[in-house]
C-alpha positions in Angstrom: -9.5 -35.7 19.2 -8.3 -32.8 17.1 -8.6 -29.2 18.7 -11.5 -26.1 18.0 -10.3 -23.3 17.0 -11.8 -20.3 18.9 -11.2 -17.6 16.3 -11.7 -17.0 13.1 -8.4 -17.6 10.7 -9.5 -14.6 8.3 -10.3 -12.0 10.8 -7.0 -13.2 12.9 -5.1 -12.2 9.6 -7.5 -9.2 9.1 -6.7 -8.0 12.7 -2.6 -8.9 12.5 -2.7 -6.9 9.2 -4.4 -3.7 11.2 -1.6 -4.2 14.0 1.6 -4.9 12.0 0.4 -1.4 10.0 -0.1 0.5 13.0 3.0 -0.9 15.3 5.4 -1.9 12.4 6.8 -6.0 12.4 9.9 -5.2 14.5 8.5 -3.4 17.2 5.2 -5.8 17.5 6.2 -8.7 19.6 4.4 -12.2 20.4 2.7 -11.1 23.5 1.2 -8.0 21.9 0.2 -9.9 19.0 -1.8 -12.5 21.2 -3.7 -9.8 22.8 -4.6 -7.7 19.5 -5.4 -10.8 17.4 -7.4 -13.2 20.2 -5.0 -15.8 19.3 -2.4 -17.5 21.1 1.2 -18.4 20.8 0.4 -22.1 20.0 -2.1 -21.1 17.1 0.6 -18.4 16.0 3.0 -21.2 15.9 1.2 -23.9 14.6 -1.3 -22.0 12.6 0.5 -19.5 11.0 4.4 -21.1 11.4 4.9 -18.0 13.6 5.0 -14.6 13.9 6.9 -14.1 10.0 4.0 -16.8 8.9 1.4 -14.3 10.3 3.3 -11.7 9.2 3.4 -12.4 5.3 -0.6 -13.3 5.2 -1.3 -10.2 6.8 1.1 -8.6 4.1 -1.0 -10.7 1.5 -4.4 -9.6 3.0 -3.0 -6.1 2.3 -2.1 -6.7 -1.0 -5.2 -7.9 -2.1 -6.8 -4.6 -0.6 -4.8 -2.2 -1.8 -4.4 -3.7 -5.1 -8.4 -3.4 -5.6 -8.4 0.2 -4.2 -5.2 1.6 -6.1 -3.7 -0.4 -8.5 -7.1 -1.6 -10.4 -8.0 1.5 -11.2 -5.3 2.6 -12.0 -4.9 -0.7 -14.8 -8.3 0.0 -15.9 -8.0 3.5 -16.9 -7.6 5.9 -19.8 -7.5 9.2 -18.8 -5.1 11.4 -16.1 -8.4 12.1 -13.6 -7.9 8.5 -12.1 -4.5 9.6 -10.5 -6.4 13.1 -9.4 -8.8 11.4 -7.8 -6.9 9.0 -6.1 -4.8 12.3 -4.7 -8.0 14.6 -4.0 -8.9 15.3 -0.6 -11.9 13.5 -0.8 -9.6 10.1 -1.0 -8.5 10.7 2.5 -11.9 10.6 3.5 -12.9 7.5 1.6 -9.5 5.9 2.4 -10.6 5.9 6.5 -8.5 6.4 9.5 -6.0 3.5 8.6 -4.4 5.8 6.4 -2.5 7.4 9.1 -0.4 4.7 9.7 1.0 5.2 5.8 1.3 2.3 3.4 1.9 -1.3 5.1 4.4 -1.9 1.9 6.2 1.0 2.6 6.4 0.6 6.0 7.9 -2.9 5.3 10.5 -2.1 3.1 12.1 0.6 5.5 12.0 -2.1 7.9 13.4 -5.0 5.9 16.4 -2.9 5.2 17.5 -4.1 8.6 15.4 -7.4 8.3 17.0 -8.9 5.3 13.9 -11.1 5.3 13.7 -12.2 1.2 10.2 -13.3 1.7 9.1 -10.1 2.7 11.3 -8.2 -0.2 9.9 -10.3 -2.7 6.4 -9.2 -1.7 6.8 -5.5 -1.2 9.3 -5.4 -4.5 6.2 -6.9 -6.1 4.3 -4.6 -5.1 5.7 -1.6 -6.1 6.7 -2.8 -9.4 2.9 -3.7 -10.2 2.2 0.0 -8.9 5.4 1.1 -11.5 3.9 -1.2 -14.7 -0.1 0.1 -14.0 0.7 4.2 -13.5 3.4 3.6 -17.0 0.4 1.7 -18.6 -2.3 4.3 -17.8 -0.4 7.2 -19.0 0.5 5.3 -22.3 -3.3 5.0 -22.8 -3.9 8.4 -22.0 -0.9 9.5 -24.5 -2.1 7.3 -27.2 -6.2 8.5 -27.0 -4.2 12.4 -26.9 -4.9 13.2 -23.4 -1.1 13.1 -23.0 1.8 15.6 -24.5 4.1 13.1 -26.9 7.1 14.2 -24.9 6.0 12.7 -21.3 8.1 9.8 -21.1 5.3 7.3 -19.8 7.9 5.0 -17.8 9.5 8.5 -15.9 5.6 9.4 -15.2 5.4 5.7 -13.8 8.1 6.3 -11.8 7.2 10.0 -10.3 3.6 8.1 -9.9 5.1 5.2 -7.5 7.4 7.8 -5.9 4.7 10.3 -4.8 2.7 7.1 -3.7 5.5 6.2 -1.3 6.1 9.6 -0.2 2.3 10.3 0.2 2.5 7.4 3.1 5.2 8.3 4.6 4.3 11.6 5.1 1.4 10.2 6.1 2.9 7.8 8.4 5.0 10.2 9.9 2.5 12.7 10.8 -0.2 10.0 12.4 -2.3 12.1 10.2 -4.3 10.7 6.8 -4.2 14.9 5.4 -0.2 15.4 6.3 0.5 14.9 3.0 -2.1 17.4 1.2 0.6 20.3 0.1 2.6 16.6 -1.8 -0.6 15.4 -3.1 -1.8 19.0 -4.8 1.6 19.3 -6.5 1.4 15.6 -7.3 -1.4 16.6 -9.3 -0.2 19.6 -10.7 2.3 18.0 -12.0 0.4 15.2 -13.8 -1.7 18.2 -15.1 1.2 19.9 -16.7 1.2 16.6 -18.9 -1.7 17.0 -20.2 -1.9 18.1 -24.3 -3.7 21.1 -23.0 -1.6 22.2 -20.4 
């Protein structure tokens, strides 16, 4: 006779994805895991084919969040005043509490540079290169509708875009504190500002 399950597979990845952002993969250990998620070794193991298993669907779950909150709008825009909204005070509000742990990506690649894990390198190199190809895209759109000076090289913007990202986080991260990295974002969007045709 096959075995219930007493938890819920989604929120068990939900929860792992909370944890591993908060406590980091390294530092989180099987015991620790149990008692966060509600699930036991045996589930981890034959659930989830262990603690990297868990580990890369909660970095999944993550994706699929973060790609619908930063990246997709990002892709779907025209104009410069996406990126200063996504920096604006007001984001750390909408953005909740979680923010203070930084970027789950981030956090992982800083820790894979010890790991070596090529599962998890794939995923957060993914990652950041979608982030690279939407901010490039957006402020090609914006420089061909003449929001943007002819001289901003759209890839370099892409770049600066992804690097302040990261840097937003780990400031972030670093700090335990979702506003630590106001005084970057402001300049962040000064800087995208200065692109502008008007500027």
């Amino acid at each position: 006779m096959a075995r219930q399950k007493s938890y819920d597979r989604q929120d068990a990845v939900a929860k792992a994805r909370d944890a591993f952002r908060e406590h980091g993969f390294q530092t989180l250990g099987i015991r620790a895991i149990e008692d966060i998620v509600g699930i036991g070794r045996f589930a981890i193991r034959t659930e989830f084919g262990g603690k990297d298993g868990l580990f890369l669907e909660a970095l999944k779950l993550y994706g699929q969040d973060i790609r619908r909150t930063i990246v997709a709008p990002i892709e779907q825009s025209d104009t410069l005043d996406t990126l200063d909204r996504l920096w604006s005070s007001e984001a750390d509000i909408a953005n909740g509490a979680g923010e203070k742990y930084g970027c789950l990506y981030l956090n992982t690649t800083v820790e894979n540079a010890a790991l070596q894990n090529d599962a998890i390198r794939e995923q957060t190199a993914a990652y950041f290169n979608h982030l690279l190809v939407a901010a490039t895209g957006l402020v090609e759109r914006a420089k061909a509708k003449g929001e943007v000076r002819e001289d901003v090289d759209a890839h370099a913007a892409g770049e600066f875009v992804k690097g302040m990202m990261m840097a937003s986080a780990l400031i972030n991260r670093d700090a335990g504190d979702v506003a630590a990295s106001e005084g970057l974002r402001k300049m962040a969007r000064a800087t995208v500002n200065s692109w502008r045709v008007s500027a």
